[in-house]
C-alpha positions in Angstrom: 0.0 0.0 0.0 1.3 3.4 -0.7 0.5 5.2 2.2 1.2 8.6 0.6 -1.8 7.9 -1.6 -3.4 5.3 0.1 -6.5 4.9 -2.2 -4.7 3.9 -5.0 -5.7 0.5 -4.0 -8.9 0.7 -4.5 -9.2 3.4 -6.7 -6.0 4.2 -9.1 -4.9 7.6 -10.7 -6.7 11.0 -10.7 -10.4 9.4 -8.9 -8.1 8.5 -6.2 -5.9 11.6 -5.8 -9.5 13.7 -6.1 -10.7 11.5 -3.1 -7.5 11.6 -1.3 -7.6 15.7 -0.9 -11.0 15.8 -0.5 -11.3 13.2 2.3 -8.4 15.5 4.1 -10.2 18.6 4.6 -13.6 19.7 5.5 -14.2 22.6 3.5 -15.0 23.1 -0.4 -12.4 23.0 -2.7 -12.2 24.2 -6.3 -10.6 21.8 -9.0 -7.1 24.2 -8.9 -6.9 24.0 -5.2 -7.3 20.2 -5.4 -5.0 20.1 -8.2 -2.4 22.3 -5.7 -2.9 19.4 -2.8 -2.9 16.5 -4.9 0.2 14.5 -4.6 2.5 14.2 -7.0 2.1 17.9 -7.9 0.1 18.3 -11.1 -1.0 14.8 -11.0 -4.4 15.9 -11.8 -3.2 18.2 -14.8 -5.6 18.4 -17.9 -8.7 15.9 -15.4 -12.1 16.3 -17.3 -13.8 17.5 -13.8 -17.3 16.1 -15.8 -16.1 12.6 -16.7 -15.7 12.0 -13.1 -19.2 10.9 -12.6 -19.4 13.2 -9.4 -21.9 11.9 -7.8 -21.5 8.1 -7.6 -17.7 9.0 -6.7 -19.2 10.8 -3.9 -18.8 14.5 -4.2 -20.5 16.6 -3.9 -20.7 20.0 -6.0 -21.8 23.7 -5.8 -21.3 26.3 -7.5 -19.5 29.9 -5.8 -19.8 32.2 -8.8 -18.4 31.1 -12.0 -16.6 28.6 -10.2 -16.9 24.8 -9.2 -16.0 23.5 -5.8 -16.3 20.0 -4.2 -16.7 18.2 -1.0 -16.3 14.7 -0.1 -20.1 13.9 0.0 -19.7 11.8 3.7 -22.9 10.7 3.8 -22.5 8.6 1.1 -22.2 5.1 2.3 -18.6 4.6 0.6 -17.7 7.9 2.6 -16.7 5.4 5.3 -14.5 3.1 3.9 -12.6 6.7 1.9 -11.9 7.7 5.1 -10.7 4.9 7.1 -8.1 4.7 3.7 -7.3 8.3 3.6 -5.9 8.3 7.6 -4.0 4.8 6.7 -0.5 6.5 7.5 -1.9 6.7 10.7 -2.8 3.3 11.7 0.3 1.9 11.1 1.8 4.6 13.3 0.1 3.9 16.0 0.1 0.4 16.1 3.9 0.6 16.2 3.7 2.9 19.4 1.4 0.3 21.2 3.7 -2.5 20.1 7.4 -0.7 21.2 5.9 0.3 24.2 5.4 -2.8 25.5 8.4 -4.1 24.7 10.5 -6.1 27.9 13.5 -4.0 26.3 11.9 -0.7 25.9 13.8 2.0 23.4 14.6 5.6 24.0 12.7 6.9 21.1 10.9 4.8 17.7 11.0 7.8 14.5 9.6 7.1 11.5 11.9 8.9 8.5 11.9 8.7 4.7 9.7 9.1 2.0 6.8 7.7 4.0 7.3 10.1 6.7 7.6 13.1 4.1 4.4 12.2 2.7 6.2 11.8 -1.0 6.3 8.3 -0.7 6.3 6.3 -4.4 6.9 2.6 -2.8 4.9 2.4 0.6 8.2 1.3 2.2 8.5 2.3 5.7 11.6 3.4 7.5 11.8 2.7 11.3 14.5 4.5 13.5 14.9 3.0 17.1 17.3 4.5 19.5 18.6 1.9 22.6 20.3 2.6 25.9 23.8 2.0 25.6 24.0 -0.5 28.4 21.0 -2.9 25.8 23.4 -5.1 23.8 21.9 -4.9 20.2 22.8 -8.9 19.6 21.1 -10.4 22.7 18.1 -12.7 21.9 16.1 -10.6 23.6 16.6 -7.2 21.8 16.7 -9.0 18.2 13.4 -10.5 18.6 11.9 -7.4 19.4 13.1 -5.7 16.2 12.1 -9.0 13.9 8.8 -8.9 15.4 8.1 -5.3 14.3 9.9 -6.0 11.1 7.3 -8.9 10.5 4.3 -6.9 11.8 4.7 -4.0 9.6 4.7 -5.8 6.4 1.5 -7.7 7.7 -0.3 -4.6 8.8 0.3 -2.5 5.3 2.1 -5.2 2.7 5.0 -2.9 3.0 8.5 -3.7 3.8 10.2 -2.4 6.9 13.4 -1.6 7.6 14.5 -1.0 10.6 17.8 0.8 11.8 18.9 1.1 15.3 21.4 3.6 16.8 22.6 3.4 20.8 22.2 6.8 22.4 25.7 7.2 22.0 26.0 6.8 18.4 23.2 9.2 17.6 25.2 12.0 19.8 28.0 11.0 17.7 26.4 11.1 14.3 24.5 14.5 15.6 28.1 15.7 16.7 29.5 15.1 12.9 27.0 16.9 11.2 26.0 13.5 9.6 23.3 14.1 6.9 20.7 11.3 8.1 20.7 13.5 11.7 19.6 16.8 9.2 17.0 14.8 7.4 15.8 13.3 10.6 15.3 16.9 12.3 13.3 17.9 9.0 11.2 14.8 8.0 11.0 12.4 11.6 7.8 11.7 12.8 7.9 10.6 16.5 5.9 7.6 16.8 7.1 6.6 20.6 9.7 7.5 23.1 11.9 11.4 23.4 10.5 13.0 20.6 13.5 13.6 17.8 13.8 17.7 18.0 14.5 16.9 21.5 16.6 14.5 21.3 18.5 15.5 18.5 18.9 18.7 19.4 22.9 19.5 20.0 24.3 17.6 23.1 21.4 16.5 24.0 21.3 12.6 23.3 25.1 12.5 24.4 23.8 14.4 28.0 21.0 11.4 27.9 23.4 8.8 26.9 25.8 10.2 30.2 22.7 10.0 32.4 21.6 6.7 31.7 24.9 5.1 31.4 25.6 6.7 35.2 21.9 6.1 36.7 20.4 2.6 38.6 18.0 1.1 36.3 15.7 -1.1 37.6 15.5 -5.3 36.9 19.0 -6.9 35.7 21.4 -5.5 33.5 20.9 -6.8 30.1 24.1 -9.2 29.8 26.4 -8.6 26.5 27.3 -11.7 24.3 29.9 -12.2 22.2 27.3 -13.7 19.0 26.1 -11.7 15.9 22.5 -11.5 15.2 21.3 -10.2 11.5 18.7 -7.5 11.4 15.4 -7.6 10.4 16.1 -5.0 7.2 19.5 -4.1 5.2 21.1 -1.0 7.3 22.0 1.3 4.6 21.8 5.1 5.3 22.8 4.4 8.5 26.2 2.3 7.1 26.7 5.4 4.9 25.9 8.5 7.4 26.8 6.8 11.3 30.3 4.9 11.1 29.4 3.3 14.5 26.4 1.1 13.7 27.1 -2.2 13.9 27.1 -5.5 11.6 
């Protein structure tokens, strides 16, 4: 599923896009303006507004001078199932949260980044970031479950692939320290989905103060014990090999 433009499942190319803007506001739109929101820009260039068979596509239309504008007629009984598609991003998001929180090993912060999180998405692929204590060894069982789990949970819950990196506190206060490019595009694009929210933690010094703290303050249950035994993970680790020297293989 493409969760940029969600209803191309069901409903491909420009009926789709129209549906898509309409279902995310609540106020009439003329064709420009939908045209302006639609996503890829000018995706809806040179639509036949009449051909769309308005009414069984469920807009609704009125007329404001010698213009047209159109609403997603809700009352429709397709209205429903537009919606639930149009918010898809959403679901997705949020089942993650519930899932990480409740994790025995519980991250510092879960961001989604990339195209998906821009909202320019072309492949529905979904780029997860967690962030560990320092003292969690990213090769015990216990930790590498976790992140197969979620790997394996997010392809079920939209048929998209999932990668998912992971940085220690440490390396991200590192990577944030050398200017590394994924840090940048993480302060612009991240969407916090559980944990520190990125602005704060990105923001300069900040995740190395965190990763000081942690590293010096009682934590309660046992250590988690580190192993000398390699564990592959879920998804191929590539910005993250390019931009942050310290993640691991």
């Amino acid at each position: 599923m493409l969760l940029s433009e969600p209803l191309a499942t069901l409903a491909p190319g420009s009926r789709g896009r129209v549906l898509t803007v309409l279902g995310r506001v609540d106020v009439p739109l003329t064709d420009p303006a939908v045209a302006s929101l639609a996503r890829p820009l000018a995706s809806l260039r040179g639509l036949s507004w009449p051909s769309m068979n308005s009414w069984r596509m469920g807009l609704s239309i009125d007329v404001a001078g010698n213009a047209h504008q159109y609403t997603l007629n809700r009352e429709q009984l397709s209205a429903a199932a537009v919606l639930t598609l149009v918010d898809a991003r959403r679901v997705p998001l949020e089942r993650i949260g519930a899932l990480v929180n409740g994790w025995a090993l519980p991250p510092t912060a879960v961001w989604l980044f990339g195209s998906t999180a821009r909202d320019d998405d072309l492949s529905g692929d979904l780029d997860v970031l967690i962030v560990r204590l320092d003292e969690i060894d990213p090769d015990v069982d216990a930790w590498q479950e976790q992140l197969t789990d979620l790997a394996e949970r997010m392809l079920a819950w939209s048929g998209n692939v999932g990668e998912v990196l992971e940085l220690s506190l440490s390396e991200v206060a590192t990577a944030v320290a050398r200017g590394d490019r994924l840090m940048d595009d993480l302060r612009r694009d991240a969407l916090d989905v559980a944990g520190t929210p990125s602005r704060r933690l990105l923001r300069g010094g900040l995740a190395g103060d965190c990763a000081g703290r942690c590293a010096g303050a009682p934590r309660e249950g046992p250590r988690v014990p580190r192993r000398g035994r390699s564990h592959s993970r879920p998804g191929p680790v590539e910005r993250s090999d390019i931009e942050c020297g310290h993640v691991r293989h």
